[in-house]
N, C-alpha and C positions, 0 to 999 in steps of 0.2 A: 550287322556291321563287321565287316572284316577287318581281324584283329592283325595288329600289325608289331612287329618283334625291335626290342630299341637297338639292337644289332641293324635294322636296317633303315631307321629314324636318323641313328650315327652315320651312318654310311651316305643318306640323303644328303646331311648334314654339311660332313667332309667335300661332297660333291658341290654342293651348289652355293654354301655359305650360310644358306637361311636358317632364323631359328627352330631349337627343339619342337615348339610346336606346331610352329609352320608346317616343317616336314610331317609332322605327327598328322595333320589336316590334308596334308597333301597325299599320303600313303594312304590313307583311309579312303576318301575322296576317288581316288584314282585306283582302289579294291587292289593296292598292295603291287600294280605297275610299278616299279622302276620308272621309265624312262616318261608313264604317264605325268607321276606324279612332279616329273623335274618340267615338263608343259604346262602342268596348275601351276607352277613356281612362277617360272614366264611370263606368263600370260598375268597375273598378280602384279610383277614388278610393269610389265605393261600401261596397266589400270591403274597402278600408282602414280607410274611417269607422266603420264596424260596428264591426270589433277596434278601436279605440281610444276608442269612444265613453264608456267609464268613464274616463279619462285626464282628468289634472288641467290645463287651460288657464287659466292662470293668470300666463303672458305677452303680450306683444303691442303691439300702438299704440293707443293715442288719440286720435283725433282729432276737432277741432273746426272746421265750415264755417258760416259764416255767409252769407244772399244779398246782392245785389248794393245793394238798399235797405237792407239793415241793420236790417230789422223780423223776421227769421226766423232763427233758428240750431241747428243740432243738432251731437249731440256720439256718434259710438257706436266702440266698441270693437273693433277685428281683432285675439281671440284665439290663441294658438299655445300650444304647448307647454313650447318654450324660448327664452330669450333671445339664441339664435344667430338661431335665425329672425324673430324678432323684428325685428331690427338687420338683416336682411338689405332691400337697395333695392327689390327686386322688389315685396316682403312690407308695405313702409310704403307704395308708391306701387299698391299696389290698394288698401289702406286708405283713402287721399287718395283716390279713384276715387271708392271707394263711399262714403264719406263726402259726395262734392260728389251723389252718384245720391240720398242721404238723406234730402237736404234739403227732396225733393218729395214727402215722405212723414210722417205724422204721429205712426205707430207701427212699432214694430219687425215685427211680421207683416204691415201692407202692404210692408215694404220689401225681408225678406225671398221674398215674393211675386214682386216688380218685374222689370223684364225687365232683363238687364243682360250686352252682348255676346251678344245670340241665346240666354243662361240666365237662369234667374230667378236673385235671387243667391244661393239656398239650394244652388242646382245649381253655382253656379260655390263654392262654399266646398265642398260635398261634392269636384269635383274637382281643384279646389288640394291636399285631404288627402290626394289618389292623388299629387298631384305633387311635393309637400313633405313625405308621408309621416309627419305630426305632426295630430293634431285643431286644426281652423281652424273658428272657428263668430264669430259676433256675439255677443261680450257684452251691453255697456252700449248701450241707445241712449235718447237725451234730447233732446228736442225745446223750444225757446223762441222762444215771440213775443212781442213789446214795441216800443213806440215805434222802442227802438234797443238794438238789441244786437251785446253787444261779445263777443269769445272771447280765449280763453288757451291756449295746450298746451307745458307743462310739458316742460323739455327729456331728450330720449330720449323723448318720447311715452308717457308713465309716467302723467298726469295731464293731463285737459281740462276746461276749465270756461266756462260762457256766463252771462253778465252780463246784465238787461232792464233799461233806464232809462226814463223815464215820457216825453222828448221830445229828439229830436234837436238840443239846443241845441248852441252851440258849445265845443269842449271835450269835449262829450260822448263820443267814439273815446278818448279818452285815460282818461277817467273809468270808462269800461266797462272797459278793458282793464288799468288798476290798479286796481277793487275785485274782475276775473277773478283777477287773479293772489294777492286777497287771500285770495279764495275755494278757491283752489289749494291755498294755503301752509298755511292754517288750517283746512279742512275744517270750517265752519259746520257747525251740525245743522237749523238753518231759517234764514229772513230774518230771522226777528221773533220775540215771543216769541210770538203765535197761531201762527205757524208750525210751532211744536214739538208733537210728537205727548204726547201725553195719559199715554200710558205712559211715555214717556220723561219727564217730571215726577214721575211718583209712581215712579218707579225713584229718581232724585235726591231726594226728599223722604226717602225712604226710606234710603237710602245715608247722608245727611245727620245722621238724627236716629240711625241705630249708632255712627254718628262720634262725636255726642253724648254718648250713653249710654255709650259706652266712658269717653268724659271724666269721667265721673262729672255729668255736670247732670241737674237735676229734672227726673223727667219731662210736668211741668207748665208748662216753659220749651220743652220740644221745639219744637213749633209756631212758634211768634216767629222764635227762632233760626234753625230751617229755612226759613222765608220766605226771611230773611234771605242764604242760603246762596244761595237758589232763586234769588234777585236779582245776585248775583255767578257764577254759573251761565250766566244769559243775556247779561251781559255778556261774557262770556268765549268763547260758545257759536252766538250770533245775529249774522249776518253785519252787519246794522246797527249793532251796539251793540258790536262787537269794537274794540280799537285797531288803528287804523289802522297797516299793518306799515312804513308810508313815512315816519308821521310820528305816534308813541305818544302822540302830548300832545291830539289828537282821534280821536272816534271815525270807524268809516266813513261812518255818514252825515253826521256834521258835514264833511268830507271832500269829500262829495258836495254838498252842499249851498256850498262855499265854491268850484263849478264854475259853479252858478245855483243862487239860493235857492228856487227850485220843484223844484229837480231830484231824484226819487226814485229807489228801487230798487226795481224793481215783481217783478223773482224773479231768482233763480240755480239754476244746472244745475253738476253736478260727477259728472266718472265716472274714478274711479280703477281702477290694473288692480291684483291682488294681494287 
């Protein structure tokens, strides 16, 4: 058996994540290869991914990076299994990695793609699953550009959200970053009311007018009344027209507007894990 030195167990180690003994198997295995024994790794996390690929991932982090101009931000997801791993330093601070690697990418399959540490990062999440032995994949990823954008991430990395406002006025960092975190708290369903999908109106019309009917009102009155619902729906619902969670007596955009009177919300991103 080819003996194998912990100067190069450590160095395994360093390289690919996996534990002491792992590498110690792999080194051996692979008669003291280097670069064999990082393909036994591989090819391990492989064999892992495969068996757990039905596995509910439905923990992990969130995270939200913004660039250095403040006109680009994304937001994506490092799923795990369980909330042990989750919480674990290693586990949030490759999320932070590839979250800042993200941001030069506009969709979740170029980014997936990407090179990242000598793997693309589909190769490095397949072999984090041999090393951590749980399904580790990309959930969420969400992309925003805007004049200026602000982010949020929700503490224990549970929820991440990106703010676009329509110009870098001053105040603006603060403005982004308190209707992020309104965006967080209340999970809008659009900006605005165009924002809202089509279906999701004639879902709520519909909801509205059983509500109705159960009341006993004519079904001649339906219509009016469910307007009427549809209108306290959006205020409730549209991240513009919600109350303000800092200060109930205005809305978010009047909020926004009382930072500079041109000052808009041009979109919002939100990716929750669960």
């Amino acid at each position: 058996m080819v003996k194998v030195t912990a100067a190069e167990v450590n160095n395994l180690r360093k390289t690919t994540g996996a534990g002491m003994m792992d590498c110690k198997k792999a080194l051996v295995e692979a008669e003291g290869d280097f670069e064999k024994a990082i393909e036994i790794l591989r090819k391990k996390g492989q064999k892992v991914a495969a068996k757990r690929a039905d596995r509910d991932s439905s923990e992990g982090a969130t995270i939200a990076r913004v660039n250095s101009e403040k006109t680009s931000g994304v937001i994506i997801s490092l799923n795990c299994e369980t909330d042990f791993v989750a919480k674990n330093d290693s586990f949030v601070t490759l999320a932070n990695n590839l979250a800042e690697l993200a941001l030069d990418f506009d969709n979740k399959d170029e980014f997936l793609n990407a090179s990242f540490n000598g793997l693309t990062v589909q190769e490095k999440l397949t072999e984090q699953t041999g090393v951590i032995g749980e399904k580790i994949e990309i959930g969420g990823f969400r992309k925003l550009n805007a004049p200026f954008v602000g982010s949020y991430i929700h503490a224990g990395n549970k929820i991440a959200t990106l703010v676009g406002l329509s110009s870098a006025v001053e105040g603006a960092e603060v403005a982004a970053k308190d209707v992020a975190m309104q965006a967080a708290a209340m999970n809008p369903v659009g900006l605005d009311e165009a924002a809202v999908d089509q279906s999701v109106i004639d879902k709520e019309i519909e909801i509205a007018k059983e509500q109705l009917r159960q009341e006993g009102k004519p079904e001649a009155m339906l219509d009016n009344i469910a307007k009427g619902k549809l209108k306290r729906f959006f205020k409730d619902n549209t991240l513009v027209n919600q109350a303000f969670i800092k200060d109930n007596k205005q809305s978010v955009s009047q909020y926004v507007k009382s930072v500079d009177p041109k000052l808009e919300i041009t979109g919002f991103e939100r990716v929750a894990l669960g």
